[in-house]
C-alpha positions in Angstrom: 6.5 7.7 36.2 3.7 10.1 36.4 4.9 12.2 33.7 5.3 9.4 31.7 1.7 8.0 32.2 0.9 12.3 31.3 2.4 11.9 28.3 0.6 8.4 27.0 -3.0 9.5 27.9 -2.0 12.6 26.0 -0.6 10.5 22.8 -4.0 8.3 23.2 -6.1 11.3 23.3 -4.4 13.0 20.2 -4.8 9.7 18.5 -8.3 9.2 19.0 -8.9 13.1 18.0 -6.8 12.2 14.4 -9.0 8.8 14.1 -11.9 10.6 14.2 -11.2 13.2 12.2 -10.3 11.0 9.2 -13.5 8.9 10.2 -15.5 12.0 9.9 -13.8 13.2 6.5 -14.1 9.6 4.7 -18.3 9.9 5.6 -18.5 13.3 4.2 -16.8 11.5 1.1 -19.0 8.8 0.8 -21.9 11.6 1.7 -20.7 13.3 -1.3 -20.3 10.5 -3.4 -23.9 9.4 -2.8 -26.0 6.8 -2.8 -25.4 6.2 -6.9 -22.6 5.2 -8.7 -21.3 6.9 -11.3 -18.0 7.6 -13.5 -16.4 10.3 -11.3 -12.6 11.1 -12.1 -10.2 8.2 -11.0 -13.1 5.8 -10.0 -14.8 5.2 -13.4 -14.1 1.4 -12.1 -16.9 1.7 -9.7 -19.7 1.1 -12.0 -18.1 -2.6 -12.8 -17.7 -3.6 -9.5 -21.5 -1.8 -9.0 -23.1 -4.1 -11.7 -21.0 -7.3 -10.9 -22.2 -6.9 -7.4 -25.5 -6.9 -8.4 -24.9 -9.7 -10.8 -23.8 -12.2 -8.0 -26.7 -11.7 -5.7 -29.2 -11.9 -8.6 -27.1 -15.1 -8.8 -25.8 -14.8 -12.3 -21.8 -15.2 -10.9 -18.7 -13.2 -12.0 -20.4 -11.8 -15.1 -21.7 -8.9 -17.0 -25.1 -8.6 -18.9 -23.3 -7.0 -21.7 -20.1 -6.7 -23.2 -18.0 -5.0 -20.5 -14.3 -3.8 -20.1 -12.2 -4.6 -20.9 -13.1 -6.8 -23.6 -15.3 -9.4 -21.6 -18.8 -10.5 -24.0 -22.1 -10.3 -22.1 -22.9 -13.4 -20.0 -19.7 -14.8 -20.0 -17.2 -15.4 -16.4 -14.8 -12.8 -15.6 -11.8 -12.9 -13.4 -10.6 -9.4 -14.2 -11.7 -7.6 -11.1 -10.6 -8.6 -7.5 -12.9 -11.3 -6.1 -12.7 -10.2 -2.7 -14.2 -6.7 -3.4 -16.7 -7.9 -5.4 -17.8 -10.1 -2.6 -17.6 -7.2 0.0 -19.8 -5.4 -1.6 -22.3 -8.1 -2.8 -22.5 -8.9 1.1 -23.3 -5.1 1.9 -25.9 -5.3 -0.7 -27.3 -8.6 0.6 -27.7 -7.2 4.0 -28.9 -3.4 3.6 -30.5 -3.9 0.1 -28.7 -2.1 -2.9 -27.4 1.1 -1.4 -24.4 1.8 -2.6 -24.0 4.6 -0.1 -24.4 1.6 3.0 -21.3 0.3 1.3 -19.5 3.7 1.3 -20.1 4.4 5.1 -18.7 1.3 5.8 -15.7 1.6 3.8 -15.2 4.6 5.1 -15.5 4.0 9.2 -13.5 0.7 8.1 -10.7 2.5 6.7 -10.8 6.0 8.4 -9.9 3.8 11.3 -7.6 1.2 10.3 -5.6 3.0 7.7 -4.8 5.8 10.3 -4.2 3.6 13.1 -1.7 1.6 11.1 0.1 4.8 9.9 0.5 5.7 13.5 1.9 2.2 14.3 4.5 2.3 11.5 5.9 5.5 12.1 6.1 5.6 16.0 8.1 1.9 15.6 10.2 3.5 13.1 10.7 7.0 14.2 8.7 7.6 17.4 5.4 8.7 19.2 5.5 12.3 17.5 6.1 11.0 13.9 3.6 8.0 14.1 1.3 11.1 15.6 2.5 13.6 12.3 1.8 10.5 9.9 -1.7 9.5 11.2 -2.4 13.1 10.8 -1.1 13.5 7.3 -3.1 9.9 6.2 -6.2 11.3 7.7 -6.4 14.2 6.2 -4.8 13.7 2.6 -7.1 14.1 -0.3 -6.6 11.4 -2.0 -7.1 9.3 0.6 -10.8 11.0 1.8 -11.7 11.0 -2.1 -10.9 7.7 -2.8 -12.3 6.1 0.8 -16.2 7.0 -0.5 -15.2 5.3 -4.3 -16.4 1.6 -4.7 -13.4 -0.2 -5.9 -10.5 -1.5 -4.4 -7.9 1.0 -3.7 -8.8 2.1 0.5 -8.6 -1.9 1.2 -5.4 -2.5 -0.7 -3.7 -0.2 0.7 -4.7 -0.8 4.7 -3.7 -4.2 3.5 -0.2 -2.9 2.4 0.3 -1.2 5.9 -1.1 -4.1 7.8 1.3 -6.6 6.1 4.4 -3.6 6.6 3.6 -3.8 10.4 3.7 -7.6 10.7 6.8 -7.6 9.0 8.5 -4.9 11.4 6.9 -7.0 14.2 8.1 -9.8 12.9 11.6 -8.6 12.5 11.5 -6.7 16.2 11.7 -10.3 17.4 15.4 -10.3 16.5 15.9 -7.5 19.1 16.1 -8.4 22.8 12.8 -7.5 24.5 13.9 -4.1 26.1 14.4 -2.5 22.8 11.5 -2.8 21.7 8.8 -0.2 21.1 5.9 -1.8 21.4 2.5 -0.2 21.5 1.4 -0.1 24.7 -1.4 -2.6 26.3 -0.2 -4.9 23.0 -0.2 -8.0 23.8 2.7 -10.2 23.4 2.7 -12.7 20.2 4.4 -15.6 19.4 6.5 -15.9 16.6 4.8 -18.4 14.9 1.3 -16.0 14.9 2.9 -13.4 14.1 4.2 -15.8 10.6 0.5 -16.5 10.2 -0.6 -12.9 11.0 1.9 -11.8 8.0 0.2 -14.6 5.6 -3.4 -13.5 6.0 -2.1 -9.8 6.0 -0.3 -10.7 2.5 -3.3 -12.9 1.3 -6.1 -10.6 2.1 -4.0 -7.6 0.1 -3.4 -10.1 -3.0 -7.2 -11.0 -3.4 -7.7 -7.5 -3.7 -4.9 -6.9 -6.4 -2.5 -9.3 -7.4 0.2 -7.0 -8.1 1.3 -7.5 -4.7 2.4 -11.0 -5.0 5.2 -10.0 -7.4 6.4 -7.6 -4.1 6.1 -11.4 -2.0 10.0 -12.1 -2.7 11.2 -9.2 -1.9 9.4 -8.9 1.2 10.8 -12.5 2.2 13.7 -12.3 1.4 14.0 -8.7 3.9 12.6 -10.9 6.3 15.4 -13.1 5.7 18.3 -9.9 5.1 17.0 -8.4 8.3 17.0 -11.1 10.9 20.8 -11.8 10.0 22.1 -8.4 10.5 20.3 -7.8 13.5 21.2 -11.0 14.9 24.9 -10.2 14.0 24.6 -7.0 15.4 21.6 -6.5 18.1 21.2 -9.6 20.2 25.1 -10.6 21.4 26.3 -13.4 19.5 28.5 -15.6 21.9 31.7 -17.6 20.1 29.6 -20.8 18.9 27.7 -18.4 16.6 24.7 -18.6 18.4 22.6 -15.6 19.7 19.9 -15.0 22.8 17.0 -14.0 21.3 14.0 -13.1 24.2 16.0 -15.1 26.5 16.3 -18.0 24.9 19.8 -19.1 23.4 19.2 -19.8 19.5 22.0 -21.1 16.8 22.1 -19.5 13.7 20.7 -22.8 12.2 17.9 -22.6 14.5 17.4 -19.4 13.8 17.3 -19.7 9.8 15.5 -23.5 10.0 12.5 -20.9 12.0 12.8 -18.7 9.0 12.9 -21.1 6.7 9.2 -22.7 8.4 7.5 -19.4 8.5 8.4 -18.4 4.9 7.0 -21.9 4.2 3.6 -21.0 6.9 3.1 -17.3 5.5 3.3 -18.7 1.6 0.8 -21.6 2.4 -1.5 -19.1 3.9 -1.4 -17.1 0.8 -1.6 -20.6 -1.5 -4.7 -21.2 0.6 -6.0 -17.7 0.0 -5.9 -17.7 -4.1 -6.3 -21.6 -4.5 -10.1 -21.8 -4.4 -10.4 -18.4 -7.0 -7.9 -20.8 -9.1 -9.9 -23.7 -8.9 -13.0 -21.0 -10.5 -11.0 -20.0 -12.9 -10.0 -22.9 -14.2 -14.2 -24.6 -14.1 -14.9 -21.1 -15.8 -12.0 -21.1 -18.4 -11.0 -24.7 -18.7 -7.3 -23.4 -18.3 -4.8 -22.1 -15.5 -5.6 -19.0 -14.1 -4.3 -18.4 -10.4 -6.2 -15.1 -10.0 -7.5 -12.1 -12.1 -7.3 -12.2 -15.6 -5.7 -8.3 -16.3 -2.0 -8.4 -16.5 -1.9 -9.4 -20.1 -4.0 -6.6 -21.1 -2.3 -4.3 -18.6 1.0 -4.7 -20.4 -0.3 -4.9 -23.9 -2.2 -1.5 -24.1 0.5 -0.1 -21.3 3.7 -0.7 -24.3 1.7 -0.2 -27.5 3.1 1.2 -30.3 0.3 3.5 -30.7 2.5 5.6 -27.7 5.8 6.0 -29.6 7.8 6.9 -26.5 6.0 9.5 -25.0 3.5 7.6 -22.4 -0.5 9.1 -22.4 -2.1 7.6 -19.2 -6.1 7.9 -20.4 -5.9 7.7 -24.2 -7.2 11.1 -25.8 -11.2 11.1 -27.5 -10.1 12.4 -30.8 -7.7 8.7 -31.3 -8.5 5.0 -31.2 -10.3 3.3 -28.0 -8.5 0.6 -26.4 -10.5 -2.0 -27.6 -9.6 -0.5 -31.5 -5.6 -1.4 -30.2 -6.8 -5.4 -29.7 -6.1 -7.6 -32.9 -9.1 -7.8 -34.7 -8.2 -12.2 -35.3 -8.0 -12.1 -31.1 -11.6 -10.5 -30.1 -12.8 -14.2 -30.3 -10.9 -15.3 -27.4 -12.3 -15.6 -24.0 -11.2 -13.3 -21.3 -8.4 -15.9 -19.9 -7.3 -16.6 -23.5 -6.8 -13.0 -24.7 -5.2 -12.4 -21.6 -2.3 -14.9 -22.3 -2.6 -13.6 -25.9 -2.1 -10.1 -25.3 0.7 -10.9 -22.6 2.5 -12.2 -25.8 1.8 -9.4 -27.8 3.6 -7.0 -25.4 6.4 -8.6 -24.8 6.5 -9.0 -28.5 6.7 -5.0 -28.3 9.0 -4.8 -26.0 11.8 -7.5 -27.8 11.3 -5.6 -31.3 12.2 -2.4 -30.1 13.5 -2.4 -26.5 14.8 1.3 -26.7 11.8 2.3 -27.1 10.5 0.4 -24.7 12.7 2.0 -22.3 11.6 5.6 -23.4 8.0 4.7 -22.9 8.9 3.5 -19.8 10.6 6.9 -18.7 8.1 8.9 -20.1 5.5 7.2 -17.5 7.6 8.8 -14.6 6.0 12.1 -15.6 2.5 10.6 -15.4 3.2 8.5 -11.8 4.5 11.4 -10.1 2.9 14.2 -11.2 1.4 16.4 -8.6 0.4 20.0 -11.1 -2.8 21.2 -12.4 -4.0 19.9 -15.7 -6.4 21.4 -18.2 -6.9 18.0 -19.5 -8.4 16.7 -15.8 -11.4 18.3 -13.8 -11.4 20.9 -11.4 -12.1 18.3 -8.7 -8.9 16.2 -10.1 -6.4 19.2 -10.1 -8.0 20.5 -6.5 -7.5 16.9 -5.2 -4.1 16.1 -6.7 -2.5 19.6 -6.0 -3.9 19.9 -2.3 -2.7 16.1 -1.6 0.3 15.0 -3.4 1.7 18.9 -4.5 1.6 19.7 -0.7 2.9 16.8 0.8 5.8 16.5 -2.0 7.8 18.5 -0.3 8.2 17.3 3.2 8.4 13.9 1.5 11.3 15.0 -0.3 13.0 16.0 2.7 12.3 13.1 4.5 13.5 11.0 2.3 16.4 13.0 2.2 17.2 12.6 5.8 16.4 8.7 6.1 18.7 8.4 3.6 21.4 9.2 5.5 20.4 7.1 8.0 20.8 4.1 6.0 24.2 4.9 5.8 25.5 6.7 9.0 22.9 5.8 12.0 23.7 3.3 14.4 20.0 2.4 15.0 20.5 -1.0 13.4 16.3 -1.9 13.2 15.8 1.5 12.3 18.1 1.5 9.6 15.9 -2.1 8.2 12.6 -0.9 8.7 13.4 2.6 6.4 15.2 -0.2 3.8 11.7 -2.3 3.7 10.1 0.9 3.1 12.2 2.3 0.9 12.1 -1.6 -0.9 8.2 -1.5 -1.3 8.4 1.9 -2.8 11.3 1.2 -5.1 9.5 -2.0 -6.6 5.9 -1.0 -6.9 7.6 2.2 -8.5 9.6 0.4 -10.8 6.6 -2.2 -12.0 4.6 0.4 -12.7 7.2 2.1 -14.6 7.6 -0.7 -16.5 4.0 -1.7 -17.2 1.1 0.5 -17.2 0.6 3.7 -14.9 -2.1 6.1 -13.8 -1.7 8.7 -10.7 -3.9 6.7 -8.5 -1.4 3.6 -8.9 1.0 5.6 -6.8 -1.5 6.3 -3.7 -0.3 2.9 -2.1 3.3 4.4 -2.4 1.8 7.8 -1.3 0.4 5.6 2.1 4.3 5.0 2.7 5.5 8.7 1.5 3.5 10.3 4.0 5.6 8.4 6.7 8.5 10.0 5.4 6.6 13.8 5.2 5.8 13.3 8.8 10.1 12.8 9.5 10.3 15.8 7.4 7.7 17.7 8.6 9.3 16.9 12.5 12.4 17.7 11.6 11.7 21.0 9.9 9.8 22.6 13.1 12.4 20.8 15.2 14.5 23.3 13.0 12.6 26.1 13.2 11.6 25.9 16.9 15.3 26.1 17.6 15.7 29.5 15.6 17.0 31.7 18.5 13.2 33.9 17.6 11.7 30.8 19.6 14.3 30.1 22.2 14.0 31.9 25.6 16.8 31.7 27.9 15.9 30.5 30.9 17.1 32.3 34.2 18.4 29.1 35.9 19.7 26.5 33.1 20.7 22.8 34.1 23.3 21.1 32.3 21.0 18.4 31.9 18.6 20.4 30.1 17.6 19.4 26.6 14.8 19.6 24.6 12.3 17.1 24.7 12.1 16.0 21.1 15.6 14.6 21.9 14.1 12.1 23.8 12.3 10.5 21.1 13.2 6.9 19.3 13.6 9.3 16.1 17.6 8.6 15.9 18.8 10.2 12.5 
């Protein structure tokens, strides 16, 4: 026992030591960054949540002074940037007067914390204490991450959001398991089911108000809910011959099982309703027409398929060409910002049922784009330092740790294991895929990248696991056991 205890104040005090290192790393970025806003690389959005925020207090509402992106007229309501952020920071500006850089601290205690605390969580449920260690390390020190933690938009939030509604959900389906399996954190204390249901509804309605692409990831997520509980109640928690299963000490039928499913689907989606439904009632005072949130899909997917593109994808169009307001129908520049939306929605798909082979080139061609990870002489030095020393280092281990999971999935007999890597593995595949399909820039892939980094840690364990056991590192010991073993073997990591 008092090894054990050695071994969690050690784990606690390496945790604290990576918390504050990405704490300390995320202020230098917002130090950097400054107490101005302007159109650094990948954050050029910045100076429109800058001015909006300034707009609200001054108590003009959701609106721009003068014609704004992306093809909003001056003085007129907007619904194409996330609500929730925009509120943030009108709240930091309320309260320390408008200093940007008050606004970047915060962010970046806010998320140095809770983004590296949450990667630790994920990973040592999944794989272990040495993992969730190795992927709270890698999140608190990965470029993109520090760079984009200073930047006043929406990204850092998003994706603690992502992770925070990723470890409901593995909480939520622990509860399947009897209580001994579990690997709790510990000193967490023990929640019902039902919190846990609303726990996963403000987790899923916080992340939404700050980008609604997430609520197209909502089924998904569900229905894993719903894929996991069965095959962990078939397999983890000793059905008896009436089909019915003890679950925490308590004897359940699979009907009662799915009927308590089935409510906290219903809880966790009336929590989100509850979320977006007042922004929805705005929209609709401001536009005279349904709008459930932001106003940018339509535009996303218009520009995102053009035919200007061809089949070879160009993620910032080029200086020399036409701007992306040249691209919008000159008969549709009239519209209101709800209105064109819809309009430009049409448009696209109208692209994509004329020629659909070439939308499926175009939608290739975006891979290259998404994933890439080399130096560019069309970005700036700080882009190519940042990109290559983040995502071109990491790529590797993630790689192999993807590889390894893998097999998992198909040969491991850790049956929660094996549905936590699939929910990872689901996000990744979907977000990929809409993106893919839509519109893409790199930083669009740094919520995936929050999930990768999980999978370079199992890499990055299981290559010095490998190297460590090179006979250059082992010394035979004079008086062997034949209960000796290493004591990595010891960990949950079972692939």
């Amino acid at each position: 026992m008092r090894a054990v205890s050695k071994r969690q104040i050690s784990t606690a005090n390496i945790l604290k030591i990576i918390l504050l290192l990405a704490i300390l790393l995320r202020v230098a970025s917002a130090l950097f960054q400054g107490n101005s806003v302007e159109p650094l690389p990948g954050i050029h959005d910045q100076i429109s949540y800058d001015e909006l925020a300034r707009r609200v207090i001054e108590g003009h509402g959701f609106s721009f002074a003068t014609n704004h992106w992306p093809a909003t007229q001056a003085n007129q309501p907007t619904a194409h940037w996330s609500f929730l952020y925009t509120l943030y920071l009108s709240a930091t500006y309320l309260i320390f007067g408008v200093h940007p850089l008050a606004a970047r601290l915060i962010q970046a205690l806010v998320v140095g914390l809770l983004h590296t605390w949450l990667a630790w969580r994920i990973g040592k449920r999944i794989f272990g204490p040495t993992v969730g260690l190795l992927a709270a390390l890698l999140s608190a020190t990965y470029l993109y991450f520090v760079y984009y933690s200073g930047a006043l938009i929406t990204e850092s939030f998003y994706i603690v959001g992502i992770l925070w509604t990723m470890d409901v959900a593995l909480r939520l389906a622990a509860r399947q398991l009897p209580a001994s399996t579990l690997n709790e954190t510990p000193g967490e204390p023990p929640r019902s089911t039902a919190w846990l249901w609303v726990e996963l509804g403000l987790a899923a309605g916080v992340t939404i108000l700050l980008r609604q692409l997430f609520l197209l990831f909502m089924p998904f997520l569900l229905l894993w809910l719903w894929w996991s509980s069965e095959r962990l109640n078939a397999n983890g928690s000793a059905p008896d011959r009436s089909g019915s299963s003890v679950h925490n000490g308590k004897r359940r039928t699979s009907t009662q099982r799915r009927m308590h499913l089935l409510a906290g689907s219903l809880l966790c989606m009336a929590i989100v309703i509850s979320l977006i439904a007042p922004w929805t009632i705005r929209n609709y005072r401001a536009f005279g027409q349904f709008v459930p949130l932001n106003t940018n899909s339509g535009y996303a997917f218009f520009w995102g398929n053009h035919p200007y593109y061809g089949t070879k994808f160009v993620g910032i169009l080029p200086e020399d060409g036409p701007s992306y307001l040249d691209l919008i129908p000159k008969e549709l520049l009239g519209l209101d910002e709800a209105a064109l939306d819809k309009a430009l929605l049409q448009r696209g798909l109208g692209f994509v049922i004329q020629d659909p082979v070439r939308y499926l080139l175009l939608s290739l061609s975006r891979g290259q784009e998404y994933f890439k990870f080399w130096p560019s002489p069309d970005s700036s030095i700080l882009s190519n330092i940042v990109r290559v020393g983040s995502f071109g280092l990491a790529l590797p281990f993630i790689l192999y740790g993807l590889w390894v999971t893998a097999g998992t999935l198909w040969q491991g007999r850790n049956r929660y294991q094996q549905a936590a890597i699939t929910l990872l593995y689901l996000f990744m595949a979907v977000y990929t895929a809409i993106h893919l399909l839509v519109w893409t820039l790199i930083r669009y892939r740094l919520p995936v990248d929050s999930l990768f980094l999980i999978f370079a840690a199992v890499g990055l364990y299981k290559l010095v696991g490998w190297v460590m056991s090179h006979p250059l590192f082992i010394q035979t010991p004079q008086h062997s056991t034949p209960h000796s073993s290493p004591s990595h073997s010891k960990e949950r990591l079972s692939l």
